[in-house]
Backbone bond lengths (Angstrom), bond angles and torsions (degrees), N, CA, C in turn:
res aa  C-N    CA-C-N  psi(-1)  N-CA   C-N-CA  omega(-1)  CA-C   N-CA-C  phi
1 X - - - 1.457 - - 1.527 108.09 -
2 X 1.294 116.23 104.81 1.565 117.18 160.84 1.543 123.03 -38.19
3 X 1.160 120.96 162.05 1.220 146.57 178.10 2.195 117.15 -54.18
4 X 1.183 87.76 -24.22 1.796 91.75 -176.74 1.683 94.39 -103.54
5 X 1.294 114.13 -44.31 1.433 100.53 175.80 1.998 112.63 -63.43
6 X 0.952 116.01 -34.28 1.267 114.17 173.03 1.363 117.04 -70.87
7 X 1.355 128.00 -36.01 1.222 121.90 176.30 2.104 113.27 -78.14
8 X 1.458 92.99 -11.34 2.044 111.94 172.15 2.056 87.66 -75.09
9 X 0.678 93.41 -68.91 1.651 107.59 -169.56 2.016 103.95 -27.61
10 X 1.320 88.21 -55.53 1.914 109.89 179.79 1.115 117.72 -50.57
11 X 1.280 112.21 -67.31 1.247 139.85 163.58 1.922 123.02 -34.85
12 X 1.504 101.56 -49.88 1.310 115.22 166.45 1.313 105.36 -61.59
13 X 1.247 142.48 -70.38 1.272 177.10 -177.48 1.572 92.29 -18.56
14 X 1.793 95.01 -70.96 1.598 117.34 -165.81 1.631 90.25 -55.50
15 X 0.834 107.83 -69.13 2.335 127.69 -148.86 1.511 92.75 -47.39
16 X 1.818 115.79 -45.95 1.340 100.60 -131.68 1.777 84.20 -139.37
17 X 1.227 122.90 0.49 1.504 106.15 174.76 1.195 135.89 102.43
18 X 1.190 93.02 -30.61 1.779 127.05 -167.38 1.400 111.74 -100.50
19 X 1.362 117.93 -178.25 1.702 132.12 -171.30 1.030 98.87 -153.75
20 X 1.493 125.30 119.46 1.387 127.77 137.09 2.097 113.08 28.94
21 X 1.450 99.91 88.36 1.361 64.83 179.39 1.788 137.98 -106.15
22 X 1.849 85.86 25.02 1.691 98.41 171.82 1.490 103.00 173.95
23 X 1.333 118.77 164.01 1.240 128.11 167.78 1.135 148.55 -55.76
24 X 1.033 124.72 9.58 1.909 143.09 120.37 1.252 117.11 -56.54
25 X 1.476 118.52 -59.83 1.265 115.27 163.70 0.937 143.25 -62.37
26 X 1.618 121.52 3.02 1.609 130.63 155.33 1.627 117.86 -90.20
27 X 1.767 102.98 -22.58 1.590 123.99 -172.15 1.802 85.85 -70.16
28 X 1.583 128.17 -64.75 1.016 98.40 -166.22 1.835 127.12 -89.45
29 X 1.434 112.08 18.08 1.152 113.79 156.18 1.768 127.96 -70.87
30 X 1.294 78.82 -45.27 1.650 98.89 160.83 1.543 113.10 -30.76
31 X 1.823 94.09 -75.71 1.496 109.34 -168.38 2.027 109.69 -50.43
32 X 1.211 102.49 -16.48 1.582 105.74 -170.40 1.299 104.04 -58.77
33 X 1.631 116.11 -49.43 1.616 108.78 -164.22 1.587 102.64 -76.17
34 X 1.050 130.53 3.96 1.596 131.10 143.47 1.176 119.92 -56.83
35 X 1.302 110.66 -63.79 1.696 111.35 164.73 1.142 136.20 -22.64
36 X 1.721 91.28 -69.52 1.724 119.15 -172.46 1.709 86.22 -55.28
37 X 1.200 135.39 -57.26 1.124 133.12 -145.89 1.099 117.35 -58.47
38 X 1.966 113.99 -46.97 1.702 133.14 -166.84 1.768 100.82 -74.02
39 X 1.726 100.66 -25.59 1.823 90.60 179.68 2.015 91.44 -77.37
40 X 0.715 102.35 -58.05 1.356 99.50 -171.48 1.446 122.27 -39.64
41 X 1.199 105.86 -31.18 2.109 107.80 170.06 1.458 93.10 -86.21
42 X 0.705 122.41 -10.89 1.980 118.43 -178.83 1.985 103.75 -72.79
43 X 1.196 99.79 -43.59 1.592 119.60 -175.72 1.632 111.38 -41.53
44 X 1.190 121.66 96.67 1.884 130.36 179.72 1.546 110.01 124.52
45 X 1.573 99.94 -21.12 1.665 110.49 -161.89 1.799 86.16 -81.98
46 X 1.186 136.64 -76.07 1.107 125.76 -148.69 1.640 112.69 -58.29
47 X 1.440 112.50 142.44 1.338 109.91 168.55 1.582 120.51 -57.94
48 X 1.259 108.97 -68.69 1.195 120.20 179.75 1.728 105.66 -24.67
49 X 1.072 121.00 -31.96 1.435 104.77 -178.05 1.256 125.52 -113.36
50 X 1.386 94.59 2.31 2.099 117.63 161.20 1.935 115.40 -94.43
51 X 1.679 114.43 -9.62 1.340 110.44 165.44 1.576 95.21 -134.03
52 X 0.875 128.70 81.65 1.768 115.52 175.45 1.921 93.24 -61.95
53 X 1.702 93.86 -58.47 1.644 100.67 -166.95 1.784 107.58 -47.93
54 X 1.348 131.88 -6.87 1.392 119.75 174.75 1.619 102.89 -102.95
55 X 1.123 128.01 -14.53 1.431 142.79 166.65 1.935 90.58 -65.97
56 X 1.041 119.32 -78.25 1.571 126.56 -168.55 1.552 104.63 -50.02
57 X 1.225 117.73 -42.54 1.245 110.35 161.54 1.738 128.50 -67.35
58 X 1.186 130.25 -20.83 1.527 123.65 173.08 1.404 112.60 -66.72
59 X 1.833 106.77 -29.37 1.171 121.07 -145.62 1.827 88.85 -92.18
60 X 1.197 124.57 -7.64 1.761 124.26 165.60 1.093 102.64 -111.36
61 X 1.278 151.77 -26.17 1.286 146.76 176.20 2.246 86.41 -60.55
62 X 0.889 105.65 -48.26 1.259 98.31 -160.36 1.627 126.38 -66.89
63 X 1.877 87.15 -42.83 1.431 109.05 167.34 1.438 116.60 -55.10
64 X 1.642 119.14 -41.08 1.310 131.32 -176.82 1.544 101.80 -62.42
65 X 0.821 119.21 -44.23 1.994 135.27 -177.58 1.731 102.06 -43.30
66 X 1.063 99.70 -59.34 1.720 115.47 -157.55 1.472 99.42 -77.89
């Protein structure tokens, strides 16, 4: 078991009391630092979070409309 699943394991442990309680449930802790990872290369790419202020602006242009 790598280092992120063990520190998933801790973490569970700490929050909630409990342990791992079988081998699916370590498979998809596992699968998380995949997750964490694909949002994390995503991070600069989306617009929405490189112009919020042109987002905030559609969103009164629009309100003003109605």
């Amino acid at each position: 078991m790598g280092a992120f699943e063990t520190s998933i394991e801790a973490t569970i442990s700490r929050w909630f009391g409990i342990d791992p309680p079988n081998d699916p449930g370590r498979r998809l802790a596992a699968e998380l630092a995949g997750t964490i990872e694909a949002f994390e290369a995503l991070r600069g790419t989306l617009v929405f979070e490189d112009e919020p202020s042109s987002f905030e602006a559609a969103l009164q242009a629009t309100k003003e409309a109605v």
